[in-house]
N, C-alpha and C positions, 0 to 999 in steps of 0.2 A: 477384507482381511483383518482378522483382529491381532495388533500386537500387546500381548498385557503386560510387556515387563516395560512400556512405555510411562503409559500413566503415573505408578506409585515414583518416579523418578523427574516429575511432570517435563518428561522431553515429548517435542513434538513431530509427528511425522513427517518426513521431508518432502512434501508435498507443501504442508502448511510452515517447516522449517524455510523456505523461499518466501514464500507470502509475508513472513515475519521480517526477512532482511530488503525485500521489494519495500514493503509500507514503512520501512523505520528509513531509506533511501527518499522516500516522499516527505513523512514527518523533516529530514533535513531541510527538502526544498525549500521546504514554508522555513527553518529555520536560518536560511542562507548560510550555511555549514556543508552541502557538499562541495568534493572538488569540480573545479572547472569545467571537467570533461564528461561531467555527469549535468552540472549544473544548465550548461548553454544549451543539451539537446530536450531540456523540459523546460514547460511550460504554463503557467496558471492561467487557469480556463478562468475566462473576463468575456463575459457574455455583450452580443454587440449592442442587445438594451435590454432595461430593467426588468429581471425575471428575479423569480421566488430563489433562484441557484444562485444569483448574482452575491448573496451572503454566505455562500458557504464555501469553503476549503478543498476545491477543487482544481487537478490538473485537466490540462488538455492531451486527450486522445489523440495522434498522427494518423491522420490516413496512409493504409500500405496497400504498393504496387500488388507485391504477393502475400496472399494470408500464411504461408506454410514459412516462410524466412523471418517476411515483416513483423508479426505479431512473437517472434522470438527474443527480438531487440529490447533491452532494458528501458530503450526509449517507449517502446508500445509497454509494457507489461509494468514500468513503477507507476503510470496513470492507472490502468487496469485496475491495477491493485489496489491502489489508493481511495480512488471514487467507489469500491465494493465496499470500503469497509461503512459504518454504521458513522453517522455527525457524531454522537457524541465518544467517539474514540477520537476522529480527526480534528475536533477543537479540543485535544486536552490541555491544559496550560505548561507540564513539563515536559522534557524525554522522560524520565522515570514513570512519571504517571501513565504516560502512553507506553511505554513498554509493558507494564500491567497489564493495562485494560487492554494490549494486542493480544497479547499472551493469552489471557485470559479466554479472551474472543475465540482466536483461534484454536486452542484445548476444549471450547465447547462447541467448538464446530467437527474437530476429528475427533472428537470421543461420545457425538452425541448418541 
């Protein structure tokens, strides 16, 4: 479905409008800036021995009971989203920078 009065206003479709507020939720993680109740239910993926991922900026995935509830939870979906995106967005050095290059990312992902 093409929306065109999106683009020249660079908003993003609400599909990838989530995706934006899910990875800027994980960007916090790594910043130890969310709240509590966000913060204790993730986790950084710390692999149990020395792999090529052990370097890079990654949450850990929860296993769910049911795929139709479980993978609805903020808890499954800010890893999700997080580990899709590309290294060089997940090590940016500020929030500003990485809001960019999210944005960015994702405007060329729904309007490619």
């Amino acid at each position: 479905m093409s929306l065109p009065y999106l683009p020249p206003f660079h908003w993003l479709p609400m599909k990838y409008r989530i995706e934006y507020k899910l990875a800027l939720l994980g960007y916090r993680c790594f910043e130890k800036s969310l709240p509590p109740y966000l913060s204790h239910s993730l986790s950084i993926y710390e692999p149990s021995r020395s792999l090529r991922s052990s370097s890079e900026k990654l949450l850990r995935i929860p296993k769910t009971r049911t795929k139709t509830l479980g993978e609805r939870t903020f808890r499954y979906q800010i890893p999700t989203v997080w580990n899709s995106l590309p290294s060089s967005i997940r090590d940016s050095s500020s929030l500003s920078s990485f809001k960019t290059q999210l944005k960015t990312y994702l405007f060329r992902k729904a309007f490619a």
